[in-house]
C-alpha positions as CSV (number, residue, x, y, z in Angstrom):
1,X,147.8,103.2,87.2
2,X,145.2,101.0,86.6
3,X,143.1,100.0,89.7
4,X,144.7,95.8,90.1
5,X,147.9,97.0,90.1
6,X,147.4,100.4,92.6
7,X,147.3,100.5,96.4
8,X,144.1,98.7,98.1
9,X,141.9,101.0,100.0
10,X,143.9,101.1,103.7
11,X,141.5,99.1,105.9
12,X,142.2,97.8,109.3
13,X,141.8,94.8,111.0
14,X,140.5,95.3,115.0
15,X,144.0,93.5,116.0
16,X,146.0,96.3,114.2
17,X,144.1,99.2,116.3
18,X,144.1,97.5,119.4
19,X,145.2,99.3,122.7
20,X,145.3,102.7,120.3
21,X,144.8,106.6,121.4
22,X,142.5,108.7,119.5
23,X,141.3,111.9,119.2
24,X,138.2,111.0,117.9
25,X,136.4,107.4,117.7
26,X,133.1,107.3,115.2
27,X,131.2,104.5,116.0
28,X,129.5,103.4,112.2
29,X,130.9,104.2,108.8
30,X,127.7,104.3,106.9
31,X,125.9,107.0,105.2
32,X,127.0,109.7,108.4
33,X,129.6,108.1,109.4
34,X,131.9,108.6,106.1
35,X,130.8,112.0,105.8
36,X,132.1,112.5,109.6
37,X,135.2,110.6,109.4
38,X,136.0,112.6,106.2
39,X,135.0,116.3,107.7
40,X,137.1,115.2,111.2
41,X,140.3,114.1,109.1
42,X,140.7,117.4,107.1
43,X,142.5,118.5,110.4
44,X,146.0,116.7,109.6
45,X,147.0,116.9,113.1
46,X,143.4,115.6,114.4
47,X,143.4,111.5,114.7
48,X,140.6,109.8,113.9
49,X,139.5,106.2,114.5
50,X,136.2,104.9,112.1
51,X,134.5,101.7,113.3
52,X,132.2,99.8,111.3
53,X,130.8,96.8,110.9
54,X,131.1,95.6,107.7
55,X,133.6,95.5,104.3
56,X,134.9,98.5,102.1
57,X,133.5,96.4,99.3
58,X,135.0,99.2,96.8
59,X,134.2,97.7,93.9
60,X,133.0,98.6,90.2
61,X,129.8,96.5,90.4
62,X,129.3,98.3,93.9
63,X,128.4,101.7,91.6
64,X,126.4,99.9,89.0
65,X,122.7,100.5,90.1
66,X,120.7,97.6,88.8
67,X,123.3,95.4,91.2
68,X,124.1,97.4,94.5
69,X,120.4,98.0,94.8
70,X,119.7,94.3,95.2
71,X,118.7,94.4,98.8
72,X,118.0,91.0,99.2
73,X,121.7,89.9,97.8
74,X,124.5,90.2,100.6
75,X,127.2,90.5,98.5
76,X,126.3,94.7,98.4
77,X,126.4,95.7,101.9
78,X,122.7,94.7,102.7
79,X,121.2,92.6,105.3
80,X,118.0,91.8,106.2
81,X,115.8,90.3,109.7
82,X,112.3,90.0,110.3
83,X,110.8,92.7,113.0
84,X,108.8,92.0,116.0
85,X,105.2,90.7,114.9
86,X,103.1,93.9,114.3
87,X,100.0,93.6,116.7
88,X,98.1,96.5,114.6
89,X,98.7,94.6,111.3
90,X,97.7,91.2,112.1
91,X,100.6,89.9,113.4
92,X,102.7,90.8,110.4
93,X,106.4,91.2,110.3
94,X,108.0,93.1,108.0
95,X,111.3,92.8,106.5
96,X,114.3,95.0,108.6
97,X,117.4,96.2,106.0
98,X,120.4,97.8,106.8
99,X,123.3,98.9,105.0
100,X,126.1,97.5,106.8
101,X,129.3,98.5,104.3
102,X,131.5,101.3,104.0
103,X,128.5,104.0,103.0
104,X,125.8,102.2,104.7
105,X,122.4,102.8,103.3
106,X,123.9,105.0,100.6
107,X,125.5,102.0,99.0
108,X,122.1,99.8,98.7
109,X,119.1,102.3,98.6
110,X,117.1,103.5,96.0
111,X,119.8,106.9,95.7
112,X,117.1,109.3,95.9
113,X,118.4,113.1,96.9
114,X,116.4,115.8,98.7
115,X,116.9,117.8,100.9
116,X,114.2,117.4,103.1
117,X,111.5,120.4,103.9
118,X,112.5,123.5,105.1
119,X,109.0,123.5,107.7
120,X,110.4,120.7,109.0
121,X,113.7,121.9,110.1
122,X,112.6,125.3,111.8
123,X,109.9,122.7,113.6
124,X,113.2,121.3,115.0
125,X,114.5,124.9,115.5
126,X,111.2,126.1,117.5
127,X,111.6,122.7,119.9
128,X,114.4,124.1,121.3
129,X,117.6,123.1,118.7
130,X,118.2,126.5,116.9
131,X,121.4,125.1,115.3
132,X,118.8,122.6,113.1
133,X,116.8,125.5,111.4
134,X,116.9,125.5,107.8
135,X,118.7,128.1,107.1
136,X,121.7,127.2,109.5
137,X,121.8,123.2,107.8
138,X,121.2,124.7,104.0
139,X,125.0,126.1,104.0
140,X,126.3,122.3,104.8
141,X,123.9,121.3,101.9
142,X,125.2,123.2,99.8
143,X,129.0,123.1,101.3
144,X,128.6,118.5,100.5
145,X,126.7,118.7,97.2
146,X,127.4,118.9,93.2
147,X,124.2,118.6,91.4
148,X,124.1,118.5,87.6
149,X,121.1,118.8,85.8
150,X,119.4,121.8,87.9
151,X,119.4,125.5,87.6
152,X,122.3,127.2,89.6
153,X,120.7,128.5,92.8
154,X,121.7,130.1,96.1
155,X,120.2,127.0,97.5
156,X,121.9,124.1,96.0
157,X,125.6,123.5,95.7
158,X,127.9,122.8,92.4
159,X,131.0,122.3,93.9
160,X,130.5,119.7,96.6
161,X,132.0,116.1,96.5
162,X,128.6,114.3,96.6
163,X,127.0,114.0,93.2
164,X,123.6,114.1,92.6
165,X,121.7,114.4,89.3
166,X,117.9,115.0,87.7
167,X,116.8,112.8,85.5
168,X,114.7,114.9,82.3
169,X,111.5,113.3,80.6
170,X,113.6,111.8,77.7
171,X,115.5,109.8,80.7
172,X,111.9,108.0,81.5
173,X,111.5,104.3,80.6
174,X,108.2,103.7,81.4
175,X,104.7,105.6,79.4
176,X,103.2,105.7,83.5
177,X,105.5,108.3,84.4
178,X,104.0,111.1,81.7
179,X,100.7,109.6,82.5
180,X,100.5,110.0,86.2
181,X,102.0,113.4,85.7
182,X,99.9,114.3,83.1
183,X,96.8,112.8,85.5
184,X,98.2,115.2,88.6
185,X,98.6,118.2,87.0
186,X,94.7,117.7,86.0
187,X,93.9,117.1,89.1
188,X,95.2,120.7,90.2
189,X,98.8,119.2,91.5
190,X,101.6,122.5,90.6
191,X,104.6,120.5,88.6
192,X,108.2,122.3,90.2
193,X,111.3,121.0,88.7
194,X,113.3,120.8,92.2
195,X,111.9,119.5,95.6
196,X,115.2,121.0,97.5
197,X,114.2,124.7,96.8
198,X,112.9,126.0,100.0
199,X,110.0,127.4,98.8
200,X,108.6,124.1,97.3
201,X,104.9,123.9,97.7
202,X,103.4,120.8,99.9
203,X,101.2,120.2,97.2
204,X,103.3,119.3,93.5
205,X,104.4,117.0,91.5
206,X,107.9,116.2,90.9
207,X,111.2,114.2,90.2
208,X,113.8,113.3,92.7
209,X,117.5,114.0,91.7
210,X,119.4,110.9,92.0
211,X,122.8,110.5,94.0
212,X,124.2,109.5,90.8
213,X,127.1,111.0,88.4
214,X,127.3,111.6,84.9
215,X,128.5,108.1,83.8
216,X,125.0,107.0,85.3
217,X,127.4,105.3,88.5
218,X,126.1,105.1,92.5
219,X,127.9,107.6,94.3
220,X,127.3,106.7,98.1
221,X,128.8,108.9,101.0
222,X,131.5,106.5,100.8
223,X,132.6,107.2,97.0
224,X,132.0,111.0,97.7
225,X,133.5,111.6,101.3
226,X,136.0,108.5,101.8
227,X,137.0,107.3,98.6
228,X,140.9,105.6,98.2
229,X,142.4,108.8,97.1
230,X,141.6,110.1,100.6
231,X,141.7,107.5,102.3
232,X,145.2,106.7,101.7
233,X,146.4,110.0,101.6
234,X,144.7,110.7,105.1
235,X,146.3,107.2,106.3
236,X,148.6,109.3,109.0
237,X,145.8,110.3,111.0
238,X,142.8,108.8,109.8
239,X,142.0,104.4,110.5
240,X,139.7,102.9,108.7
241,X,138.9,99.8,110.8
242,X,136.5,97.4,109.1
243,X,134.8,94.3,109.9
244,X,134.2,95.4,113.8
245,X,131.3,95.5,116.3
246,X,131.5,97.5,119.1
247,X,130.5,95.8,122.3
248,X,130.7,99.0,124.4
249,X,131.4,102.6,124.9
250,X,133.5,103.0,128.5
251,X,132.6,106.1,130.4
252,X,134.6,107.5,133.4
253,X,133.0,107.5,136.9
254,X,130.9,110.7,138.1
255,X,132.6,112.7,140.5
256,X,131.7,116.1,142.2
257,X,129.1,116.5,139.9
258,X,130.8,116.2,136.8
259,X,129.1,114.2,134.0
260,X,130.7,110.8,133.1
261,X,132.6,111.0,130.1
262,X,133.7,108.6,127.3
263,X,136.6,107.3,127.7
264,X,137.4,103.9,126.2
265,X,135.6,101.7,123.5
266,X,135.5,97.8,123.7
267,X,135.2,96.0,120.5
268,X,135.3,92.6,118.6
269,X,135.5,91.2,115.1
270,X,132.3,90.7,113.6
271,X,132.9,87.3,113.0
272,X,131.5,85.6,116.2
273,X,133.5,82.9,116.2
274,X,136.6,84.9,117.5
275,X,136.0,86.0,120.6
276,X,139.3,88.1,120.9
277,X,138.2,91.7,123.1
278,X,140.1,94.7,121.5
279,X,139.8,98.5,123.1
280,X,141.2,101.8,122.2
281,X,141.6,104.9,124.2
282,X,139.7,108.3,123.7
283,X,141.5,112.1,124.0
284,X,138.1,113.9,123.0
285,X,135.2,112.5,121.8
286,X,133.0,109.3,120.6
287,X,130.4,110.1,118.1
288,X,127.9,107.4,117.5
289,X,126.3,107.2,114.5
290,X,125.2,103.7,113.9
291,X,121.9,104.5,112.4
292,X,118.4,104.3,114.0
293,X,118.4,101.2,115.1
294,X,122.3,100.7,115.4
295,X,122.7,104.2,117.8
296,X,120.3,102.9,120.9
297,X,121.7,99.5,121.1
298,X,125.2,100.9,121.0
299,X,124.2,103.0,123.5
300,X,122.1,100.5,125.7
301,X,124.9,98.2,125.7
302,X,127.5,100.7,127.0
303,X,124.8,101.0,130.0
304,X,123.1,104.5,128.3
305,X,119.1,103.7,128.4
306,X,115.8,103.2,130.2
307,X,116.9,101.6,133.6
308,X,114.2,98.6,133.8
309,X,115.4,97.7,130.0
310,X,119.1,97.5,130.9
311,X,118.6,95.8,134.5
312,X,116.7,93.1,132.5
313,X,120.0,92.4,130.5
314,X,122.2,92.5,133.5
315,X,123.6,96.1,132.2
316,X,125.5,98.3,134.5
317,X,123.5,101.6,134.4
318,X,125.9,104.5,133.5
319,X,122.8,106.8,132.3
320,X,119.0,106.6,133.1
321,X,117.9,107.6,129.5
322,X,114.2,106.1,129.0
323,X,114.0,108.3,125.5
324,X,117.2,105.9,124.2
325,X,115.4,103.0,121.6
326,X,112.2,104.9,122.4
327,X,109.7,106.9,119.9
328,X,111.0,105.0,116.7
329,X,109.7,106.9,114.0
330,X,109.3,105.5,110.2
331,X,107.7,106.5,106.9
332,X,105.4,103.8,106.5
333,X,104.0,102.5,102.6
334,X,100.9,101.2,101.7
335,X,101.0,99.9,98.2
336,X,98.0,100.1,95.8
337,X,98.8,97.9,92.7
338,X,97.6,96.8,89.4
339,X,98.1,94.6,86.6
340,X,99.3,96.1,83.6
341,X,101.2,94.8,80.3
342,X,104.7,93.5,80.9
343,X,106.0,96.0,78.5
344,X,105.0,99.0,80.6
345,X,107.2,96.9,84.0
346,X,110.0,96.0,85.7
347,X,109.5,92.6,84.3
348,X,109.6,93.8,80.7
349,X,113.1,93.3,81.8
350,X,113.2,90.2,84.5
351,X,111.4,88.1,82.5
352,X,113.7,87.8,79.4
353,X,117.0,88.5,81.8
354,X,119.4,86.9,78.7
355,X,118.0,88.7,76.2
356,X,116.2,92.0,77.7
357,X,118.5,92.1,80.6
358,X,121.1,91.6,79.1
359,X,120.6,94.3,76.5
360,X,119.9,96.9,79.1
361,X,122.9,96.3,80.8
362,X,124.9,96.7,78.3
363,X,123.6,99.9,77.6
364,X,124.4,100.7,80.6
365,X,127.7,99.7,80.4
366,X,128.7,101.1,77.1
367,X,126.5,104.2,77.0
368,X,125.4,104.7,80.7
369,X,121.8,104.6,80.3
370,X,119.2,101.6,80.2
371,X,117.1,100.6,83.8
372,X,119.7,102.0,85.9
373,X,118.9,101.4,89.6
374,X,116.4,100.5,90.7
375,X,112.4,101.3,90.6
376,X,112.1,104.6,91.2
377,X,114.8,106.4,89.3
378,X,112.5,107.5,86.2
379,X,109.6,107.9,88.0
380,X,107.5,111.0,88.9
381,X,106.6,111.5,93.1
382,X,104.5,113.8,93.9
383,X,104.2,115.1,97.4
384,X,100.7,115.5,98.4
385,X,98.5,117.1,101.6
386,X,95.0,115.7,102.7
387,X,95.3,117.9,105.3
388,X,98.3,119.9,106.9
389,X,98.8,123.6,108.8
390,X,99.4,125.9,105.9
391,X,102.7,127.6,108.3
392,X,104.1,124.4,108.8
393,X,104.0,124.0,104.7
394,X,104.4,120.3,105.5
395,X,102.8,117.5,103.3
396,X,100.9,114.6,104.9
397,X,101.8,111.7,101.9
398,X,103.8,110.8,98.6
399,X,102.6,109.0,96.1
400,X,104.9,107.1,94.0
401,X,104.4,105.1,90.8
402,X,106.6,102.5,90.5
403,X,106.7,100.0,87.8
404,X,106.8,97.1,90.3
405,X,105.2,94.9,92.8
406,X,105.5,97.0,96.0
407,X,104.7,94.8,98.6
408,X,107.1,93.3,101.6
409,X,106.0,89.9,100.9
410,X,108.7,88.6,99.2
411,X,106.8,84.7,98.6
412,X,103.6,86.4,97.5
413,X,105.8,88.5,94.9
414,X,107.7,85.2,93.6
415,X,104.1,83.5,93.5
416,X,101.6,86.0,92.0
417,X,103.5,88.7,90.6
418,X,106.7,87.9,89.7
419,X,105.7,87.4,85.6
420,X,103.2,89.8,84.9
421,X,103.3,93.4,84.4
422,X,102.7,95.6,87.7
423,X,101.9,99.2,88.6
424,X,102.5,100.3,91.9
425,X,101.1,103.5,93.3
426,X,103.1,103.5,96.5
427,X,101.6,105.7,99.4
428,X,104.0,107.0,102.1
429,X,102.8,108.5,105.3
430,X,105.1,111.2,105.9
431,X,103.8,112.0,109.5
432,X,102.9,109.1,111.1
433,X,101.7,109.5,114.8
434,X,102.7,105.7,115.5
435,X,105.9,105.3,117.1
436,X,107.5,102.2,117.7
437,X,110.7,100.9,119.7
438,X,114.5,99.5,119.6
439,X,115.1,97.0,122.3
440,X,118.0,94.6,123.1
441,X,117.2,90.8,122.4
442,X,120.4,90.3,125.0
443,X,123.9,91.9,125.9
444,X,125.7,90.1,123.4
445,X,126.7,92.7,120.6
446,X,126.3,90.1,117.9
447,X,122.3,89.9,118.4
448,X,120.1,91.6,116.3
449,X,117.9,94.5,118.1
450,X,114.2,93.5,118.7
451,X,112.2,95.9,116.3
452,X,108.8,96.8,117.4
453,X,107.9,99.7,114.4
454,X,104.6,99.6,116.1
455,X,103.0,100.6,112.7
456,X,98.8,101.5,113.4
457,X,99.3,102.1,116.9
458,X,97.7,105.2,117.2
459,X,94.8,105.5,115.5
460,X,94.7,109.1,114.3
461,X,97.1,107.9,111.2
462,X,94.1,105.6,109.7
463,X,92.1,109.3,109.1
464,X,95.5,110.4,106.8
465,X,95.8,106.5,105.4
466,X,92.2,106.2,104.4
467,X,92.2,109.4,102.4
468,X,95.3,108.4,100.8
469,X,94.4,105.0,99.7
470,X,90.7,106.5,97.9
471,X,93.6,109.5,96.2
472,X,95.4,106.7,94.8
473,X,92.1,104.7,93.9
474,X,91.0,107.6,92.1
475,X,94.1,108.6,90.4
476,X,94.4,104.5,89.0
477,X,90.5,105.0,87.7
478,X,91.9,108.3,85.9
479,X,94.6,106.8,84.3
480,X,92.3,104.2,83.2
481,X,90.0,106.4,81.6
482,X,92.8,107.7,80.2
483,X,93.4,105.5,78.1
484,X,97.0,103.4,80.2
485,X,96.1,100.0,80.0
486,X,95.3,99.0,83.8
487,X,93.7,95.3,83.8
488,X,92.7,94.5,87.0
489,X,93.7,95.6,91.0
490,X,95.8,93.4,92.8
491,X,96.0,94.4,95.9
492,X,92.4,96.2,96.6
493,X,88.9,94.7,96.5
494,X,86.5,97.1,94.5
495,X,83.1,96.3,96.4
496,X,84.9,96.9,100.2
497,X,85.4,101.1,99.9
498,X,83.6,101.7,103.2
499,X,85.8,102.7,106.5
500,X,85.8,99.3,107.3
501,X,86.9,97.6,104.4
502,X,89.9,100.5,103.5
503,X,91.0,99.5,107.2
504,X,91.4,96.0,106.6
505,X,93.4,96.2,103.4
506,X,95.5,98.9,105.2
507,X,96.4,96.4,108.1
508,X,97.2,93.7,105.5
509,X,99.0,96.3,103.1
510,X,100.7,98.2,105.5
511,X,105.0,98.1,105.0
512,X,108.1,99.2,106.4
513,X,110.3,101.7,103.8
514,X,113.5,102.8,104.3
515,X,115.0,104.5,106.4
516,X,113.8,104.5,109.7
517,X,114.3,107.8,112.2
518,X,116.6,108.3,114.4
519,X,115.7,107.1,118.0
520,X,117.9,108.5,120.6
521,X,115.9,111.8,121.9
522,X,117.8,114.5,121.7
């Protein structure tokens, strides 16, 4: 039956759940949260409760790329709030985005798949967490995934519900993507055809697989683990309530010892203009998984935190937890950029949207190809090490070209770069010593976190960022002499290469990317 005329996906309204018992309550339907709620529910007689904060929004133009990546647009899921002012970076503040949908981040992001590197879960493993080792997560990995477009391997699954996809050279748009690999591999980079394998070397050159399926569609966590076919057919045990923010997580009083527990969860519509308090009961468990910066201010605001932090607020202290909203760990981008022809941008396409734009799309639409996401579908990434412990086999940057203005400034983007043709070489710090912190701007659920990413605040990650910005100086002057038409730096001034000068345009460069890390110690 066709979709208009078939049952909606079964979401809830706070008022329908209210005074409910549960087996299980997940607190957050994004990217974890759906995956979850979908892995809890298999259990027919197990009853499961999802909250989350914003829509289903299960729509066609939700899986078209080009649209649901429009972070700045709130119609997909996204929104957006300024962080604390960045005292290393000149007072700065950087844009905050969250996915707050059915799918979360996997809804509005840039749909890039990886694994992650093996080093860095056995690092996890050797801190104490042997269940986090790579080769006890690879089996769920494999379990979750169906990937098209890579060799069958013992380390990447076919089967899965999550759909991922790499992209081959006749899938680039843009000539800088055979040009910066072509530049890498000259410059010694190894070129691997799949960043997942576990034996991936720090230093390559490669192409991310894409979470997207053969039709060239989005497929979030949502689409892959709670789509309307399971949703409705799981509607006896699992509730999908939508639209919610939790105001706190209830724990029972400790006695003889025993550890308080969770037993209750107080929540409200998101709209803050009804101020109706709903609660349901728990039988087992409450998982929390709101996100990095959703998690600890759940958690603060059901009294779980630093003491001094939750006195301040007027929070009853269930749990003195000073690692909760602590140690907030980000990949952080500094973006190098040139001018280039329009032809060989994004804008090739922004610039003539009725005509260019409107062409691509419908090649999308009728052959499922044409700029399909976002900016860094089609584009080579290389992973690559300034300096980094051989056993660890862990990279220090990326360096990503992107046929786009990469900077958080969104006025300087409308103003300067918005109708000329710009190339991006996008540096990520990948181990960042500078932490950073989630704090509550009051008790009220409704107010945003205060975000202090404390990017630059320990020093050691300017040795690592000054490196990095000269590797992407001198990759630009190599594709120059090359022959790619490069006109003039943007971002960088030429004559200020010393120490001092890389500094300043690091502090005035230096960005937020997405996501952040998770900030509840474990």
């Amino acid at each position: 039956m066709w979709w208009p005329f078939a049952r909606k996906y079964p979401e809830r309204t706070p008022e329908s759940v209210d005074s409910h018992e549960y087996d299980y309550v997940v607190v957050g339907g994004g990217t974890a949260g759906c995956v979850l709620a979908s892995r809890l529910s298999e259990n027919s007689n197990t009853s499961v409760l999802l909250l989350e904060r914003g829509p289903v929004n299960d729509t066609w133009i939700s899986r078209v790329p080009i649209i649901s990546s429009n972070i700045l647009n709130p119609n997909t899921g996204a929104s957006s709030w300024l962080c604390e002012p960045m005292k290393h970076c000149n007072g700065r503040q950087s844009l905050l985005f969250c996915g707050e949908v059915m799918g979360g981040g996997s809804r509005v992001n840039g749909m890039v798949y990886h694994h992650g590197t093996a080093a860095d879960f056995d690092s996890w493993a050797e801190m104490g967490h042997p269940e986090w080792s790579y080769e006890k997560v690879l089996p769920f990995f494999v379990k979750s995934e169906r990937t098209i477009g890579q060799p069958k391997s013992d380390y990447r699954g076919d089967s899965g519900p999550w759909t991922n996809k790499a992209f081959p050279k006749s899938a680039w748009l843009f000539k800088v993507s055979q040009v910066f690999r072509d530049i890498a591999e000259g410059m010694g980079f190894t070129s691997i055809s799949d960043t997942s394998a576990p034996d991936a070397p720090p230093d390559c050159i490669a192409t991310f697989d894409s979470t997207v399926n053969e039709k060239s569609q989005r497929v979030s966590t949502f689409d892959a683990f709670l789509p309307r076919e399971t949703a409705l057919s799981r509607e006896n045990n699992l509730t999908i309530c939508t639209k919610t923010i939790v105001s706190k997580i209830v724990f029972s009083q400790e006695e003889n010892g025993k550890k308080p527990c969770a037993q209750q969860i107080i929540f409200k519509s998101v709209d803050p203009k009804n101020q109706k308090v709903f609660s349901v009961k728990v039988k087992k468990e409450v998982i929390v998984c709101s996100g990095a910066i959703g998690s600890p201010q759940v958690l603060m605001l059901s009294g779980v935190g630093p003491r001094k932090h939750l006195d301040e607020h007027g929070i009853k202290v269930v749990h003195d937890l000073p690692g909760v909203g602590s140690e907030l760990t980000d990949h952080i981008g500094i973006p190098v950029a040139w001018e280039t022809p329009v032809s060989e941008s994004l804008t090739v396409v922004t610039a003539s949207l009725i005509l260019k734009g409107g062409l691509e799309f419908l090649k999308y639409l009728f052959f499922g190809h044409g700029p399909k996401p976002h900016i860094n579908v089609d584009e080579t990434t290389p992973a690559v090490p300034i300096v980094y412990n051989p056993q660890e086999h862990l990279a220090d940057i990326e360096i990503m070209p992107l046929p786009t203005s990469a900077m958080d400034n969104l006025e300087e983007h409308k103003r300067l770069f918005s109708k000329i043709g710009v190339l991006s070489l996008l540096i990520i710090l990948l181990q960042s010593k500078s932490r950073g912190s989630v704090r509550l701007a009051s008790s009220n659920p409704h107010d945003r976190p205060k975000i202090d990413l404390g990017i630059l605040s320990n020093p050691e990650d300017y040795k690592i960022a000054r490196l990095a910005v000269r590797l992407a100086l001198s990759l630009g002057a190599s594709m120059k002499a090359s022959g790619f038409s490069l006109l003039r730096n943007l971002t960088f001034d030429e004559e200020e290469k010393d120490d001092e000068g890389v500094d300043k345009f690091i502090r005035e460069r230096i960005r937020r990317l997405l996501p952040s890390l998770p900030v509840v110690n474990v």
